[in-house]
C-alpha positions as a Python dict, from the first residue, in 0.01 Angstrom:
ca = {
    (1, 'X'): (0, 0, 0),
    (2, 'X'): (18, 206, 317),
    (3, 'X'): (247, 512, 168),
    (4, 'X'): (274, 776, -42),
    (5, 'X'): (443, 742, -346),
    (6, 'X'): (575, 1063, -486),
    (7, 'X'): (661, 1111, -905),
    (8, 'X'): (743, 1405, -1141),
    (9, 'X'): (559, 1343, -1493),
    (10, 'X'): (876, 1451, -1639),
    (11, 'X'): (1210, 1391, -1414),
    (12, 'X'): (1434, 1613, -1644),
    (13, 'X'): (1156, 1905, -1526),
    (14, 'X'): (1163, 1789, -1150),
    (15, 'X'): (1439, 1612, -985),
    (16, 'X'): (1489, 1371, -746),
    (17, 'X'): (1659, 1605, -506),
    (18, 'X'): (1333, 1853, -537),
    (19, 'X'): (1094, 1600, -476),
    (20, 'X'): (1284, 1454, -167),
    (21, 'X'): (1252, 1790, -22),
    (22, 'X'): (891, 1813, -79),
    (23, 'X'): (880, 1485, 53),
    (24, 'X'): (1074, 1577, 388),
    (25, 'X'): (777, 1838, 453),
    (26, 'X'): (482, 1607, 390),
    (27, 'X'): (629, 1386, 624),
    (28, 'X'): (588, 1608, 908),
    (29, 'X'): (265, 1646, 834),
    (30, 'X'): (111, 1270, 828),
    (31, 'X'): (147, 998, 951),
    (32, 'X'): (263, 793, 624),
    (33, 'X'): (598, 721, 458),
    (34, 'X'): (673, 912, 112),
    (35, 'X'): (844, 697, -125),
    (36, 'X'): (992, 823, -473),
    (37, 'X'): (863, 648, -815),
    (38, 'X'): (1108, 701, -1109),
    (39, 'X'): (866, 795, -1387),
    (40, 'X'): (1078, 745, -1739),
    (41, 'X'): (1077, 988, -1925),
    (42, 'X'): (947, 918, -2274),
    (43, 'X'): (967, 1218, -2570),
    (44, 'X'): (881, 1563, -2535),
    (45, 'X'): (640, 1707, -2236),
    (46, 'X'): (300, 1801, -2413),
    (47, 'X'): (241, 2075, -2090),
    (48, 'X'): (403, 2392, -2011),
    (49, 'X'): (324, 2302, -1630),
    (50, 'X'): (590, 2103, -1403),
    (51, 'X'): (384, 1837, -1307),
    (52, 'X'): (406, 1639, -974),
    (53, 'X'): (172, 1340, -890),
    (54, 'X'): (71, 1180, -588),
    (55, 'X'): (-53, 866, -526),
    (56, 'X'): (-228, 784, -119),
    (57, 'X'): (-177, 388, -56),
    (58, 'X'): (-547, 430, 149),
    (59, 'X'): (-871, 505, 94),
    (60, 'X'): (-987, 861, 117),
    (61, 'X'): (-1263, 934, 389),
    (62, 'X'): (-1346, 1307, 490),
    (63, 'X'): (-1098, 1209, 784),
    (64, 'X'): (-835, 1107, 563),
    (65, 'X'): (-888, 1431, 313),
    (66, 'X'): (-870, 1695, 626),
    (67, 'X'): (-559, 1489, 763),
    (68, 'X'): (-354, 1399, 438),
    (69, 'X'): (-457, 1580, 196),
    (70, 'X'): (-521, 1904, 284),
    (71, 'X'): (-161, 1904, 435),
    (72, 'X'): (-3, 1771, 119),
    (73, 'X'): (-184, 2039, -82),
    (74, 'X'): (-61, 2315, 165),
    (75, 'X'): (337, 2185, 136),
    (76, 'X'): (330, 2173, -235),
    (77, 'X'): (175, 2517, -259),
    (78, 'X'): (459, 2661, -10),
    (79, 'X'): (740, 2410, -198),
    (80, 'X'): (665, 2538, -526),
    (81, 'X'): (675, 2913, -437),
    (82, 'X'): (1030, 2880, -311),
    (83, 'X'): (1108, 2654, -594),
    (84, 'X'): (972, 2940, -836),
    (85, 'X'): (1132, 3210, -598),
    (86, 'X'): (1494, 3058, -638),
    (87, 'X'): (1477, 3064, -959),
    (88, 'X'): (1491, 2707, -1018),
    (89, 'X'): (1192, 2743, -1303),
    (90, 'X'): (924, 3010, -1340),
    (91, 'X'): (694, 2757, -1512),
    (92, 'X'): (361, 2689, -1323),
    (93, 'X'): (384, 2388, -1056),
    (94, 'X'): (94, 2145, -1091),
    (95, 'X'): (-3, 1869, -847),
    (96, 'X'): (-260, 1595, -938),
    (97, 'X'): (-328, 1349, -632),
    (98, 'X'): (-451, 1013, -664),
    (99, 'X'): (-615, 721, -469),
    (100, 'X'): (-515, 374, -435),
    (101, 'X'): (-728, 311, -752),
    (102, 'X'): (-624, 568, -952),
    (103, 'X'): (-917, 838, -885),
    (104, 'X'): (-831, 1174, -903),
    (105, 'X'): (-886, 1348, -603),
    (106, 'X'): (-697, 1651, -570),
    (107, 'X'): (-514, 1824, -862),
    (108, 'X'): (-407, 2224, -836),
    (109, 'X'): (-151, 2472, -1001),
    (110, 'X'): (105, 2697, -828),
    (111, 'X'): (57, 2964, -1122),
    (112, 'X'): (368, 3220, -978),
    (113, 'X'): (578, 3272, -678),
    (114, 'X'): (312, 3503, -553),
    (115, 'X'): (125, 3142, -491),
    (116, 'X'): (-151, 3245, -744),
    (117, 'X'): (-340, 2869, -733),
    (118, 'X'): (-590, 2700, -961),
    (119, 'X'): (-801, 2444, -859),
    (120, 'X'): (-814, 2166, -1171),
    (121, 'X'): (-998, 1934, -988),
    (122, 'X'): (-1259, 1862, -1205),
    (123, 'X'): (-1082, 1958, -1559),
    (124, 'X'): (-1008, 1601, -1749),
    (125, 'X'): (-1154, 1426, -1482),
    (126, 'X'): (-1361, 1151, -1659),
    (127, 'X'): (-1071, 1148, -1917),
    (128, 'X'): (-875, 1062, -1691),
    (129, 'X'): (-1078, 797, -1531),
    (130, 'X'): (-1186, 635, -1854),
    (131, 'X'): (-820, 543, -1960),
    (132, 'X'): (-709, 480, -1612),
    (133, 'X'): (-415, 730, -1647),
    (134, 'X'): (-392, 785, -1258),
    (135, 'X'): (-331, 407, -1221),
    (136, 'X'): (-70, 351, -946),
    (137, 'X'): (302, 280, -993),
    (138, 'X'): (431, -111, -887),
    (139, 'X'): (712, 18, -780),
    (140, 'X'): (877, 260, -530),
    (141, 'X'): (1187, 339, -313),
    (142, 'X'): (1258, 532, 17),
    (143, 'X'): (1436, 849, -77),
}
């Protein structure tokens, strides 16, 4: 898997629509192809946080971190302070990004639409390793 595939833990929090529009951004920024996963939506949301996940179809070398990440990291942050600023939710923003295996590599909040950010990196991270829950999806399609 040589893409990005882009998913909102909770679809009735973030749409589609939003997350093509993130999306559009990221793609200016890299070199890869963001593609949307429908996550389903199962019961209530346990977080107070809008959460968007990431998954990178490649390995991630220092190279790959300066020139993918980084960038991703730096779109979300400026996406979810206009998202906050037109009033579409004044919840925090998370995003958690993943490798091709499912490692945790990057995960921050956008706290307000000041672009107050927290760095969660390391909270949950063996957690989240030990039950695989940052396994990639199957599936995907272009936006």
């Amino acid at each position: 898997m040589d893409k990005i595939i882009i998913s909102s833990q909770n679809p009735n929090d973030v749409s589609k629509e939003e997350l093509a529009e993130l999306a559009s951004e990221i793609e200016k920024h890299i070199r890869y192809k963001v593609e949307y996963h429908k996550k389903e939506s199962v019961g209530y949301g346990v977080t107070w946080y809008e959460v968007v996940l990431i998954w990178l179809g490649i390995e991630v070398s220092k190279t790959v971190y300066k020139e993918v990440v980084e960038p991703i990291v730096k779109d979300f942050i400026v996406w979810a302070k206009n998202r906050m600023r037109r009033n579409l939710s004044r919840r925090p923003n998370s995003l958690t990004i993943y490798d091709s295996k499912g490692k945790k590599i990057k995960s921050i909040s956008v706290l307000n639409q000041d672009g107050e950010v927290k760095d969660n990196t390391e909270d949950n991270k063996e957690i989240v390793e030990k039950y695989n829950l940052g396994k990639p999806p199957t599936e995907s399609e272009p936006f």
